[in-house]
N, C-alpha and C positions, 0 to 999 in steps of 0.2 A: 527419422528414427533409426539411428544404430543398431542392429540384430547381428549380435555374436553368432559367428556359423552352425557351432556344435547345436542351436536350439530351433535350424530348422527342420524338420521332417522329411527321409527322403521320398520321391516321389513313388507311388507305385509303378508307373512305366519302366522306370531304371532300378528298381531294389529287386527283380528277378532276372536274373541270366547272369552272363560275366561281362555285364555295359557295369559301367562305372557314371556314379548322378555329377551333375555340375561342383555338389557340393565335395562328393569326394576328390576328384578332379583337384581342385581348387585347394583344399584340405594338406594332400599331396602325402608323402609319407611322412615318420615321425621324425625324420632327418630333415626336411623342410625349413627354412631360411622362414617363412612366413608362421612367426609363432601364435599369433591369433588374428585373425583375418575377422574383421568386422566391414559391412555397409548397410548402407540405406537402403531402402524399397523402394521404389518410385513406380512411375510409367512415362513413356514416350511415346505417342502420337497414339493412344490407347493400348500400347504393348507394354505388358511388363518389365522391369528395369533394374539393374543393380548397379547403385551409386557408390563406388568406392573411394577411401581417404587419398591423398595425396602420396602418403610413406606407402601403403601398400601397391599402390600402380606403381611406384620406383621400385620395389622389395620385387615385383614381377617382372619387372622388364631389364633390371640389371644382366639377366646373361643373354641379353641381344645386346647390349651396348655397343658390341663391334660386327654388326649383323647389316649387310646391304641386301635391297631387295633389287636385281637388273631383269633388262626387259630387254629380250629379243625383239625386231622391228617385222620381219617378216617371217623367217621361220629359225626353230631352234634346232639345235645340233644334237645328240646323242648324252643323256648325262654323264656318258662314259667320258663320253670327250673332253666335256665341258670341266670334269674333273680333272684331266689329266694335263690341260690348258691353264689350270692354277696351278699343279704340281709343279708346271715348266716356270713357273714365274717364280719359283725360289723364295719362298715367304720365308719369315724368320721366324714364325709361331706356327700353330696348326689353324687347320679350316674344314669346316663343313659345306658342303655344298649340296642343298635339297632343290626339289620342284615344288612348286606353288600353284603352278597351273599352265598350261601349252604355251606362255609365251614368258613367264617368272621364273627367276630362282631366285633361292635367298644362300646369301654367301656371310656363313656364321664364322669371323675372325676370330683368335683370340688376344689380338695388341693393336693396339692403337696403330703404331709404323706400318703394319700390314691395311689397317684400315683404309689411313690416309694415302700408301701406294697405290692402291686398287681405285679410291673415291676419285682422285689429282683427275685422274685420265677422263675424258667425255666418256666414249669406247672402244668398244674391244670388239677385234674383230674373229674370230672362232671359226673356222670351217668357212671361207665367207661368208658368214653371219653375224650380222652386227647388232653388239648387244651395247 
């Protein structure tokens, strides 16, 4: 069963304060690439579930498309660092670089060339820390 977004109800946990619900999340602004976001209902292992179309998981994940996730082996360095360790490698496009959690980052390219300089290599070594 397909259920257009606008027709579901937000929850009351999330429709007081300034949390934003799954749906509007999702919804996103009126500027949004994703002009009508439908899926299915389901469950998984008795948890509730949202089955989405094929075009819209692509429509979502397009601006990760040059997005690596690395892993430090034993410990991580400084994000300060770990930024300033990309700046040194002269990319041709720009890059984001966030934390994931004590031992991840995700490094958001925006070209392909940058992609594939950064992916060629096993790793990197940072501080002596190898990611």
């Amino acid at each position: 069963m397909t259920t257009p977004l606008s027709s579901i109800p937000p929850s009351s946990s999330f429709a007081a304060g300034s949390s934003r619900s799954f749906k509007d999340a999702l919804a996103g602004s009126s500027s949004s690439s994703v002009s009508k976001l439908s899926f299915t209902t389901s469950s998984f292992k008795g948890c509730p579930a949202l089955l989405f179309e094929e075009s819209v998981v692509s429509q979502l994940a397009a601006p990760f498309a040059f997005t690596l996730v690395d892993k430090f082996l034993l410990r991580r360095p400084n994000i300060d660092i770990i930024r300033k360790f990309f700046v040194n490698l002269k990319l041709s496009g720009s890059f984001h670089v966030g934390l994931l959690d004590p031992w991840h980052i995700s490094i958001q390219l925006s070209n392909d060339l940058d992609y594939s300089h950064i992916f060629s290599r096993r790793s990197y070594y940072i501080q002596g820390c190898q990611m």
